[in-house]
C-alpha positions as CSV (number, residue, x, y, z in Angstrom):
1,X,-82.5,-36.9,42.1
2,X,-83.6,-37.6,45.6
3,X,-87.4,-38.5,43.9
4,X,-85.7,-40.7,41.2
5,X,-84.0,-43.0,43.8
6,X,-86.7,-43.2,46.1
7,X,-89.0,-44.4,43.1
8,X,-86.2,-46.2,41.9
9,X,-85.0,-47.9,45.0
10,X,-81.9,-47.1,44.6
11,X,-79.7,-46.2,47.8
12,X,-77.1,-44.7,45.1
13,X,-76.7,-44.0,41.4
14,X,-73.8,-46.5,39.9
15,X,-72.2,-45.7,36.3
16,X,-74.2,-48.7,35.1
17,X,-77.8,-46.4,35.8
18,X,-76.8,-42.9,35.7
19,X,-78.0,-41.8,32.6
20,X,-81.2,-43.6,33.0
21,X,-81.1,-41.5,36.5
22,X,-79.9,-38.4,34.7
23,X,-83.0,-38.4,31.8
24,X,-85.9,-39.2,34.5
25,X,-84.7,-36.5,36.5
26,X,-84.7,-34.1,33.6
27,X,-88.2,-35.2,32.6
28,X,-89.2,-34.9,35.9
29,X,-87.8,-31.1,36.0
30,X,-89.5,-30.3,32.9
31,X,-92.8,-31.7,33.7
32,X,-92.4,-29.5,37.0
33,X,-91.5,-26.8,34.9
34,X,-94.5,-27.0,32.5
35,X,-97.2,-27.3,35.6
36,X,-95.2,-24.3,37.6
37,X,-95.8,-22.3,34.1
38,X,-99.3,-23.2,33.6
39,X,-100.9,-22.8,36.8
40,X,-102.3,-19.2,37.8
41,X,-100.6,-16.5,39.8
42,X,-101.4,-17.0,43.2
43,X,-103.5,-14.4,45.0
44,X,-101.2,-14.2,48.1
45,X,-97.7,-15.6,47.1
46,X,-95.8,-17.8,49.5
47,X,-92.9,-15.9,51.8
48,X,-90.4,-17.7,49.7
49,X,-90.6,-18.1,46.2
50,X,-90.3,-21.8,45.2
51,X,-87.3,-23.7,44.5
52,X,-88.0,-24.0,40.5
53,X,-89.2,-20.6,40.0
54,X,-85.9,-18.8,42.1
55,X,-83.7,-17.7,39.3
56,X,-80.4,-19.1,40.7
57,X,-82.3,-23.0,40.0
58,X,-83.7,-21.7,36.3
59,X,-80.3,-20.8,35.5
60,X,-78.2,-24.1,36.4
61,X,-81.3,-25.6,34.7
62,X,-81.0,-23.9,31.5
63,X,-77.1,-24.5,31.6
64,X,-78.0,-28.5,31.9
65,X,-80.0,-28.1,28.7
């Protein structure tokens, strides 16, 4: 969300854009998603797994969609 209104210019999301908001921000996610899937393992994982790979995010995710 954060991404959309920086790249959107938007200082807050009004009724009038929300959805529009709401659909990049899911095509953003999935894009995310698709590159996080793709990419290789890494040889030495980061000390926190990241934020769209913890499976608290996939699940709100998945109950979005």
């Amino acid at each position: 969300m954060q991404y959309v209104r920086k790249v959107g210019g938007l200082s807050s999301v009004s009724d009038s854009n929300r959805v529009v908001v709401e659909e990049a921000v899911a095509e953003i996610a999935a894009a995310t998603h698709r590159l996080l899937d793709r990419l290789p393992e890494r040889k030495a994982p980061p000390k926190t797994v990241p934020p769209l790979r913890r499976p608290e995010v996939q699940a709100r995710v998945a109950a979005r969609g």
